[in-house]
C-alpha positions as CSV (number, residue, x, y, z in Angstrom):
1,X,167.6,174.7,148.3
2,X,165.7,172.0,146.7
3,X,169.0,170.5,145.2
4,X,170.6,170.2,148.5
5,X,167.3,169.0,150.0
6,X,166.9,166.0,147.5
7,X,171.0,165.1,148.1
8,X,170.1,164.4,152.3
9,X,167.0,162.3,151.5
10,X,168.9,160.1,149.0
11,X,171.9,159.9,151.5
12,X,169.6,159.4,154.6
13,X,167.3,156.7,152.4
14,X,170.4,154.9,151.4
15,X,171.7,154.5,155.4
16,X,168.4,153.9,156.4
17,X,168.7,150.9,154.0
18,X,172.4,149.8,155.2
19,X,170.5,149.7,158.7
20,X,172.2,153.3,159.8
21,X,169.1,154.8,161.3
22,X,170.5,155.9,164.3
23,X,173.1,157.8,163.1
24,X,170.7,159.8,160.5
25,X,168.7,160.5,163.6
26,X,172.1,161.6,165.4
27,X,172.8,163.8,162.6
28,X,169.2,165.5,162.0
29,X,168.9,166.1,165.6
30,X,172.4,168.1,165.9
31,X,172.1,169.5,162.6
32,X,168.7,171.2,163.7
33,X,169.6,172.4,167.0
34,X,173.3,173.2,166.4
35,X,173.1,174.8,163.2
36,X,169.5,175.4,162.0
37,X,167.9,177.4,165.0
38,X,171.6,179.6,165.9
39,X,171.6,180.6,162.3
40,X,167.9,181.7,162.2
41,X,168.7,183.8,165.6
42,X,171.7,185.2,164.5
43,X,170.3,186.6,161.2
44,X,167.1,187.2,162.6
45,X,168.4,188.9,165.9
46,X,171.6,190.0,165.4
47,X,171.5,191.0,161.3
48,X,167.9,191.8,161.5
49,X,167.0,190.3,158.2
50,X,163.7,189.1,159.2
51,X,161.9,186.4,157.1
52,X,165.1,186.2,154.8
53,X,166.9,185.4,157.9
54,X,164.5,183.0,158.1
55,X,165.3,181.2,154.9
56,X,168.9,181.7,155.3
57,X,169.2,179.7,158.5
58,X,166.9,176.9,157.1
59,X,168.9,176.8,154.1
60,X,172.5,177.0,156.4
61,X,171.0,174.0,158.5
62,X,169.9,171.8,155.3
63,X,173.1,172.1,154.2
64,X,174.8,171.4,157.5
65,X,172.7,168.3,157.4
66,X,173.5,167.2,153.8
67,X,177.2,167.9,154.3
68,X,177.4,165.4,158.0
69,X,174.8,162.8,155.9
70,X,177.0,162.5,153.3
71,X,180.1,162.4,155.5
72,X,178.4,159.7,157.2
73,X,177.7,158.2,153.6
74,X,181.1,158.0,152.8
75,X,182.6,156.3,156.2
76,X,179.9,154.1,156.4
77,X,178.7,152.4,152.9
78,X,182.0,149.9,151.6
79,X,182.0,149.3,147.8
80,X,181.5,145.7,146.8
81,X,184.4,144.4,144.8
């Protein structure tokens, strides 16, 4: 988890640089309540996993996060030639 973690901050850190703050804030936002807190009631509700359900949606909504961050990464920052 740590690993995909470390990938959004750099990501995020390198917008926030370009000036992109906005859309980091976008993508946090969506990624918590669209992905993070559905995951953690479907395996906590629905799979009954309890505390690993837990972790597993945290972990699904980190790496919803990482994956739209560095999506956004990749449309927004232009290599210099």
């Amino acid at each position: 988890m740590a690993l995909i973690m470390v990938a959004e901050l750099v990501y995020a850190a390198q917008l926030r640089a370009l000036g992109d703050t906005r859309g980091i804030i976008y993508v946090s936002v969506l990624a918590a309540f669209c992905g993070t807190v559905p995951a953690a009631w479907f395996f906590v509700d629905v799979l009954d996993l309890g505390l690993w359900g837990i972790f597993l949606g945290l972990l699904l909504g980190w790496i919803i996060r990482s994956s739209a961050v560095w999506v956004r990464f990749q449309r927004t920052a232009k290599p210099s030639a």
